[in-house]
N, C-alpha and C positions, 0 to 999 in steps of 0.2 A: 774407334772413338776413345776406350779407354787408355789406349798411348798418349794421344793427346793429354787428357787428365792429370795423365804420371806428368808428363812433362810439365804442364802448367803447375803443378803443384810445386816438382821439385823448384823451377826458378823460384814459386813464392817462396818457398823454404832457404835457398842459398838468401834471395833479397832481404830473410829477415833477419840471416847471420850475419848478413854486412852491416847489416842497421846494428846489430850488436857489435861488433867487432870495430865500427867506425867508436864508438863508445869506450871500450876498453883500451884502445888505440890513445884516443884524444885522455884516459888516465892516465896512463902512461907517460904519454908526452910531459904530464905537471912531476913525475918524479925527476929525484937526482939522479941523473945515471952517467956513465958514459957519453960522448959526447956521438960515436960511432951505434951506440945503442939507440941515443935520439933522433940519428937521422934514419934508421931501420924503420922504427916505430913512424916517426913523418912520411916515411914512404910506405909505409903499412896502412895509414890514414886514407892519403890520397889512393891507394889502389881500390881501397872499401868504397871510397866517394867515387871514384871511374864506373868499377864495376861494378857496383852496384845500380849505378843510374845504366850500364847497357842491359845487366839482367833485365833490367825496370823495362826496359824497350822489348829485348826479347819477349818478356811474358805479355806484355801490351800489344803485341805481333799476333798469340796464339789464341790468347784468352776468349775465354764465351763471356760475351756482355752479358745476356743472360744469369749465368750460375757464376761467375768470376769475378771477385769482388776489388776495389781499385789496393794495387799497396799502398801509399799513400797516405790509407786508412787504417796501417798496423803503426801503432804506436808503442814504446813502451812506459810501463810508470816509472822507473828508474833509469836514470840514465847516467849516474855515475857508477863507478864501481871501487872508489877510494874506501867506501866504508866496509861493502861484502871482502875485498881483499884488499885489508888495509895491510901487508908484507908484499913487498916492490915483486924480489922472485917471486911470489903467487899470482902477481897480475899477469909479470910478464909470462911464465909457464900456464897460464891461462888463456893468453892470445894465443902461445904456441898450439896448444892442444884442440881450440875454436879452428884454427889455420888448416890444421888436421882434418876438424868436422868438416869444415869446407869445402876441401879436396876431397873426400869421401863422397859427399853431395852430387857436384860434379862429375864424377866418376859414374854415378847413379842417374844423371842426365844425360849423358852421351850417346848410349845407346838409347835416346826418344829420338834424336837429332840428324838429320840429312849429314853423313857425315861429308859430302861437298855442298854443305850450305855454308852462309855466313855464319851462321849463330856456332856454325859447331869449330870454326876456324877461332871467333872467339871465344869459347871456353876453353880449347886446347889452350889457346893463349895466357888467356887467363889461367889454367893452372899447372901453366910453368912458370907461371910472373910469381904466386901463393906459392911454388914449391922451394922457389930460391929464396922466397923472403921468409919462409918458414925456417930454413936450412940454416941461412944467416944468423934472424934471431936467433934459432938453436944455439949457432955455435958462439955465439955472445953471452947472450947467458949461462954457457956450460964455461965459459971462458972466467967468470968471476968468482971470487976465493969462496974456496968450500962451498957450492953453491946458490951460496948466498949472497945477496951485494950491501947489505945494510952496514956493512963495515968500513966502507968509503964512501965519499962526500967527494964530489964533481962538479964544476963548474961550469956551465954550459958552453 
């Protein structure tokens, strides 16, 4: 019974990094960046909204109505994050390092999970889709001057 637990916990915990990440995603999206940077991040968006709503299904699979409370019901009070990291590289080395947590997460799920079930074919999935889009933005943001990118101005 306490497997089950770990496992219901962990998805609430990845579903509530997405709900975060769908947020720092959608800041990003409003900076100047690259044009190659904004389709990363728009596809960083949409993976947060996908996965997130199967995690949403997996844990709605496992959960005790009883002691298990709906997500739907985690909200957060902020939900931009222009002002906590108002320097573009801080935000976006901020999704990189969240993208990290994620996959950590995951990793820490796997072994709850049938590994010839559905759920566990989807997160393998899902964090190879997180690991290349981690790697990507990596290498984009390691790819701008010194750094840093506040020194160019891009035109979407």
């Amino acid at each position: 019974m306490s497997d089950v637990r770990n496992m219901v916990k962990c998805m609430a915990r990845i579903w509530r990094m997405y709900k975060r990440q769908e947020s720092l995603f959608r800041s990003a999206m409003g900076l100047d960046v690259p044009s190659r940077l904004r389709r990363i991040c728009s596809n960083g968006y949409m993976m947060s909204l996908l996965f997130k709503k199967d995690v949403g299904s997996m844990y709605e699979s496992v959960k005790s109505v009883l002691d298990d409370g709906e997500l739907a019901s985690i909200t957060r009070s902020v939900d931009d994050f222009e002002d906590q990291l108002a320097d573009r590289y801080e935000l976006l080395s901020e999704i990189a390092s969240h993208q990290q947590v994620i996959l950590r997460e995951y990793q820490a799920l796997l072994p709850h999970l049938d590994h010839d079930s559905d759920a566990a074919r989807a997160c393998s999935e899902h964090i190879d889709k997180l690991s290349f889009l981690e790697s990507s933005l990596m290498k984009e943001v390691n790819s701008l001057p010194d750094g840093r990118e506040e020194d160019f101005s891009y035109v979407a």
